[in-house]
N, C-alpha and C positions, 0 to 999 in steps of 0.2 A: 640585371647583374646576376652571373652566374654563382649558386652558392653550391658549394660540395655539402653532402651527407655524408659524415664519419661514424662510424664504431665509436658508442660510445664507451667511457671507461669502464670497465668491466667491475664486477664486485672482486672481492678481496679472496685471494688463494685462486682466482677464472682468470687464464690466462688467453683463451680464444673461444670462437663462440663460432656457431654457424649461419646462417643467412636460412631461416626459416621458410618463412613466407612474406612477398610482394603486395601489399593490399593494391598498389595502382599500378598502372602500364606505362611505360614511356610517352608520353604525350599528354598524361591525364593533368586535369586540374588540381592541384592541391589549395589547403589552406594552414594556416599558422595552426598548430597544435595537434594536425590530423597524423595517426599513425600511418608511417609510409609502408615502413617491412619491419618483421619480429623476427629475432635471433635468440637462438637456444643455447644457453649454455646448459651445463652439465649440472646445473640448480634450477636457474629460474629462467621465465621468458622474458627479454626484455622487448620493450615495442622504443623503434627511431623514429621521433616525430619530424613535420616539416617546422623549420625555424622562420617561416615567410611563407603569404600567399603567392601563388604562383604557379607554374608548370614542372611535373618532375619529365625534365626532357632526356636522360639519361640512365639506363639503370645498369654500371658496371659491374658489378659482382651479383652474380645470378642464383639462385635456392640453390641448397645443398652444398655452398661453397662455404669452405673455414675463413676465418678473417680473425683479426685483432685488434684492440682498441686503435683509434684513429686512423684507420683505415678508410677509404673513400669507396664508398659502396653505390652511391648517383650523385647526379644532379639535378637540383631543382633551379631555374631561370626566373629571380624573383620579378611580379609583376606581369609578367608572358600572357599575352592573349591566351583565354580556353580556349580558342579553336588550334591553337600549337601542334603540331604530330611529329611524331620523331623522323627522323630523317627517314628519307625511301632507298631502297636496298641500290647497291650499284646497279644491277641489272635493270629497276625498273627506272633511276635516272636516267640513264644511258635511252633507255627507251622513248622517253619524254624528252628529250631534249636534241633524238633524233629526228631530220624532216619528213613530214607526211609520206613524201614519195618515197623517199628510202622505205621506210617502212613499210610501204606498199608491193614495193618490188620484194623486199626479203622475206615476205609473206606467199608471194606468187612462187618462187624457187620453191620457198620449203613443200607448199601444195605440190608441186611437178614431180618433186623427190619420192612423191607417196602417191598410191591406187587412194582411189573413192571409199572403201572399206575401209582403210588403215584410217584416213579422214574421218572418218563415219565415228571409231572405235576411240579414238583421240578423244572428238567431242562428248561422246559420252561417257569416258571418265574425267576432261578436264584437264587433260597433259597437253604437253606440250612434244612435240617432234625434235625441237632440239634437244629433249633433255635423253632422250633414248637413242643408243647405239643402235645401228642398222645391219642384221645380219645378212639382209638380200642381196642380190646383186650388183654392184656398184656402191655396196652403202646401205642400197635402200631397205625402208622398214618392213616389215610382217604383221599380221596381224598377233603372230605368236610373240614377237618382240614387244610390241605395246602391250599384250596380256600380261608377259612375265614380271616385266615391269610395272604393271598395275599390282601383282600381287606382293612384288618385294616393298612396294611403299606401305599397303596393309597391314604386314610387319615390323617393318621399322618401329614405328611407334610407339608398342606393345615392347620394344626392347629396349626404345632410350627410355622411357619413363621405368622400367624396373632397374638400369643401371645407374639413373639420377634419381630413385627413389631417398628424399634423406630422411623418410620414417619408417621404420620399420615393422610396416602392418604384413599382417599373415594374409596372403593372397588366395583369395577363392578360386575352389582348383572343379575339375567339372565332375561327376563323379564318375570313377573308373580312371581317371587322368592319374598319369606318374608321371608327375612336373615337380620341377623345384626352380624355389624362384630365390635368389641369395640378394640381399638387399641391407645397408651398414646399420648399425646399430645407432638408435639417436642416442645425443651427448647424455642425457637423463638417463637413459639404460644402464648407458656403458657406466656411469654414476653408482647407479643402482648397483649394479654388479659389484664392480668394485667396492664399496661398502662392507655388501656380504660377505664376501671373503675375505674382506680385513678382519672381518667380525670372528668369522668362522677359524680364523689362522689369529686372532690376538688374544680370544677367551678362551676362560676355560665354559664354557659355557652348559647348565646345567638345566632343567626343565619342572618344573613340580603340579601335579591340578589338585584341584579340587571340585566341588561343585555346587552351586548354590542356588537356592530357591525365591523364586524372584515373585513370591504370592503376594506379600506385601508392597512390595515397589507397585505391581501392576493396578491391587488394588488405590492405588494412593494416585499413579497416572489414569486410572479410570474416574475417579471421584473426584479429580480437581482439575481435569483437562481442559474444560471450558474455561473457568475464571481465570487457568493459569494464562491461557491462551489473551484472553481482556488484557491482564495484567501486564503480561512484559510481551504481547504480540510477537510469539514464536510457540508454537509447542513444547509440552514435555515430554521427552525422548528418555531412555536410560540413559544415557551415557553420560547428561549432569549427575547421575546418582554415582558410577563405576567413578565417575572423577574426582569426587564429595568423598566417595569410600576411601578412594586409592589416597586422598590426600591425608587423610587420617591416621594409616597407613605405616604414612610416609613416616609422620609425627613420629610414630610411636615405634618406630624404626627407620634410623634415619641413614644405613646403611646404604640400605636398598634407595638412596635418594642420593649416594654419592657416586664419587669416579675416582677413576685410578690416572694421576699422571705422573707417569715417569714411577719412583720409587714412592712417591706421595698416596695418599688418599684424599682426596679433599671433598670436606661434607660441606654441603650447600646449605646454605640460612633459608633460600626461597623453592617455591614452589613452581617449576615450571614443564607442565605437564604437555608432550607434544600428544596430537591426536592423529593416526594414519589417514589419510582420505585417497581415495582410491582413482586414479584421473586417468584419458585417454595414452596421456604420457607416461603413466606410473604411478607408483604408491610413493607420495610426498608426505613428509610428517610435520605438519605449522605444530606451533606453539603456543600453549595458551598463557600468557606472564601471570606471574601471581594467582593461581590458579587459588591458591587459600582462602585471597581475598574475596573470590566471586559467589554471588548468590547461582542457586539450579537456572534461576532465570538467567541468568549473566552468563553464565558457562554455556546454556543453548543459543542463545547470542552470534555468542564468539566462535564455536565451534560452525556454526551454521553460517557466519561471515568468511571461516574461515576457508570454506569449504565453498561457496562462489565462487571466491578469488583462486584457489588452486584450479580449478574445473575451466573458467576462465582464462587460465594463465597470469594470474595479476600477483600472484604470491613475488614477496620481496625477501631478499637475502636476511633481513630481520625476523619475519613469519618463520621463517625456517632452521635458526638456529639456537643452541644456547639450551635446551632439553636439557631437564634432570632426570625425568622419568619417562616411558613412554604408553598408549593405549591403543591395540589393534582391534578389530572389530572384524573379525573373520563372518559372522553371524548374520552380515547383511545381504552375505552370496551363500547363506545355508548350509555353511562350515559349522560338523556337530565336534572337531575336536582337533587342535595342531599345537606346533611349537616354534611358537614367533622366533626371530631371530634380533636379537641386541640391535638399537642403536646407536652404535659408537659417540663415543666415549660413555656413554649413559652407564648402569648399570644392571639392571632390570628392564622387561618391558611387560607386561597386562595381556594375556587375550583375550578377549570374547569372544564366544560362540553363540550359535543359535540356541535358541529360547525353543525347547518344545516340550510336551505334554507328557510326563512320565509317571509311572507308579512308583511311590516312595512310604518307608515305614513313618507314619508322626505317631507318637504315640500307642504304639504299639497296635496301631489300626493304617491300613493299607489305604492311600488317597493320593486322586492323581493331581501334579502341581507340575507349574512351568517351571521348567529346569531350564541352567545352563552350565557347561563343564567351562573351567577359567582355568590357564594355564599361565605360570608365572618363570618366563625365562631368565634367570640372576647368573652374572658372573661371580664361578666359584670361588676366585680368586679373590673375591673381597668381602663378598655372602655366604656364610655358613648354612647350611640345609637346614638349619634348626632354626635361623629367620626367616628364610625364605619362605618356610609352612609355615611359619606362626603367622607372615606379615599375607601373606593369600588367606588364610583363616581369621583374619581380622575382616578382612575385603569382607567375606563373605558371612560372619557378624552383622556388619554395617549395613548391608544390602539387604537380609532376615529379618534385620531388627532398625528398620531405618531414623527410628529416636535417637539410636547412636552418634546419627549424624548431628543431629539439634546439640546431643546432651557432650560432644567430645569425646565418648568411650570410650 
């Protein structure tokens, strides 16, 4: 029984998606639950499984092609012998279903059409005489017609895959080369983008740092790295601490933990801290729910689960939405200083930087400690300057004096 593969229904506000990638070829085996092709939306990747073992013996809508939910993208023929193949192209039916001696004879013509050379020059690239126009005399070929044509097939290929490219990677160019290679944007980009500029065109958007000495935190992940590691079988990372800080923060301003809709403000009861992770596709931001409730252990967890699945592609329209706050982490690619840009509707976002070894006054005595500068990007529109400093100089309190975090500060 033939079943179609449809598009399946798309998440909420995705009205099409594109045709990804093909895990199998027409004719492959499939089985119940196996992903056949992944489609991109302008969020998340979804993967279309097969609903039955079987052969997918059809695949109509081919990569880089837009589609819609319910759309018939193949077929899979449930039950189908594995040795199944997709049907053979007309020309080579036609061939096979022609008799011997024909075949024989339309072989002997085309040999007479052409010198011993041209024969020669065919077999060793693997063409074919019919497929080449004959500039010679009567028709017939040259050895300079079979070469030209050897080199325009060298070509082609190099051109349909940069006009069917549907991702948009930066093409390695040779040096000295003045090439451009133009190629669409994937739906996440064009995603991305758009974002930004809603961002950049709806806030007023305003930028504050500080900086903060990370002596304590480092010594506390040097002296309990191991048991912490036993304990909850992940590492201690900073970024359960910048999460811990920011959430206290949050408490203690709860502005900077609201949003703006419409003429409203509306201040959120919970904590829901998303985290940037950085993927082949883009800078995606999951979320961590309840972020108040989790221990450093739970927060490395989640953060480190969540961040498989993005890298993956497994992140879901839930991972992704529903942010009160957010944290970038510039500091993993040796970023010493920037100015994150808001995640809509959010109101604030956190940056990190790179951690490095600076001379600073304690004490009226000169000693060098790992720094890092944090920048706190708030819309002005709802955050006054005078929280925005105070609620990053709490951050960086909490992170100095990390009892803070135990004691509520």
């Amino acid at each position: 029984m033939s079943i179609e593969i449809k598009v399946p229904n798309l998440p909420e506000s995705v009205s099409e998606a594109t045709v990804s990638t093909w895990h199998l070829k027409a004719g492959d085996k499939v089985t119940r639950e196996q992903n056949l092709v992944d489609l991109e939306t302008d969020k998340v990747m979804l993967e279309v499984p097969s609903v039955a073992d079987g052969v997918l013996t059809e695949i109509r809508i081919q990569a880089g092609s837009v589609v819609k939910a319910g759309d018939v993208i193949g077929i899979v023929e449930e039950g189908a012998a594995a040795a199944a193949k997709p049907a053979a192209a007309p020309a080579a039916k036609a061939e096979a279903a022609a008799p011997a001696a024909a075949v024989a004879v339309e072989k002997t013509a085309e040999d007479d059409a052409q010198g011993p050379a041209v024969r020669k020059l065919l077999a060793e690239l693997g063409l074919s005489a019919a497929q080449i126009t004959g500039t010679g005399k009567g028709g017939r070929l040259t050895k300079e017609d079979v070469q030209a044509f050897a080199d325009k097939q060298k070509a082609a290929p190099a051109a349909k895959v940069a006009a069917a490219a549907p991702v948009a990677a930066a093409p390695k160019l040779a040096l000295g080369a003045r090439t451009e290679q133009r190629v669409p944007m994937t739906r996440i980009r064009a995603r991305i983008a758009e974002r930004l500029v809603e961002a950049q065109a709806t806030a007023a958007m305003l930028t504050t740092f500080n900086e903060v000495d990370l002596k304590a935190v480092s010594e506390i992940r040097a002296k309990y790295k191991e048991p912490f590691e036993k304990a909850h079988g992940v590492k201690l990372g900073f970024m359960s601490f910048f999460v811990r800080a920011s959430i206290e923060a949050l408490k203690k301003y709860p502005a900077v933990n609201a949003s703006i809709d419409g003429n409203d403000v509306v201040y959120h009861g919970f904590y829901d801290v998303g985290v940037a992770v950085s993927t082949e596709r883009g800078l995606v931001v999951p979320v961590l729910r309840d972020a108040d409730a989790l221990s450093l252990g739970d927060i490395e967890k989640a953060i480190g689960a969540l961040g498989v699945k993005a890298r993956n592609n497994k992140l879901t329209m839930e991972d992704l939405t529903g942010g009160t706050f957010s944290i970038t982490n510039g500091g993993v690619f040796g970023s010493m200083m920037s100015t994150p840009i808001l995640n809509p509707p959010q109101a604030a976002i956190l940056g990190m930087h790179g951690i490095f070894d600076r001379p600073i006054a304690v004490g009226g005595q000169v000693v060098i400690r790992p720094m890092m500068y944090l920048a706190l990007t708030y819309d002005h529109r709802l955050i006054d300057g005078r929280e925005a400093v105070l609620f990053l100089r709490h951050i960086k309190e909490c992170l100095e004096d990390p009892a803070r975090l135990l004691l509520a500060l």
